[in-house]
C-alpha positions, 0 to 999 in steps of 0.5 A: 500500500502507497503512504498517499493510501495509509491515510486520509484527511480525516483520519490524519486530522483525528490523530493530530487532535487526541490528546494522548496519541503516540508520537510516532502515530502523530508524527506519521499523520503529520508527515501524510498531510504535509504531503497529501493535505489540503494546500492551506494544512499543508502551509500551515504544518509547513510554517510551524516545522520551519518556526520548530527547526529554528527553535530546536536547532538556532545554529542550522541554517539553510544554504538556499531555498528551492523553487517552491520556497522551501529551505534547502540544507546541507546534509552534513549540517542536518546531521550535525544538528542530530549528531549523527553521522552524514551516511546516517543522515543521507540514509535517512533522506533516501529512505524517506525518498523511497517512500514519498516517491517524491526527490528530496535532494537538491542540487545545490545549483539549482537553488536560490541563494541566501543573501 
């Protein structure tokens, strides 16, 4: 079964409201509607990991932004951040790619550049 299948809007938003559910269980809905929800969940969810990243993780910066507007970081920063190693952090990245179906790394040429 594809993830896009695992969850619908409903079942994802029920999760995300209980007030004891399993963080695994409520991060898994939350990763379904981040990329199968409705735009305006989506952007908020969006907005609220950008504000989380810059507030769990000050020192991490993105090197620039894709087409969409979405920070781009470097791999070997992110596992810094986590302190785990750059193989387990492209590991990670990959097995996420695997499973969205859906490219997440980004060459940095074909990014915008902060200023």
């Amino acid at each position: 079964m594809d993830l896009q299948d695992e969850w619908d809007i409903e079942s994802a938003m029920k999760v995300l409201r209980h007030p004891t559910v399993d963080s695994k269980l409520w991060a898994d809905a939350v990763e379904w509607l981040m990329l199968y929800g409705p735009d305006e969940t989506r952007q908020l969810l969006l907005q609220a990991s950008g504000t989380a990243t810059h507030e769990c993780f000050p020192d991490l910066q993105a090197k620039g932004y894709a087409a969409d507007g979405q920070p781009c970081y470097n791999v070997e920063d992110l596992a810094k951040s986590l302190n785990i190693s750059k193989n387990e952090a492209e590991a990670m990245i990959k097995e996420k790619e695997k499973l969205h179906k859906i490219h997440h790394f980004i060459d940095e040429k074909d990014t915008m550049k902060v200023q």
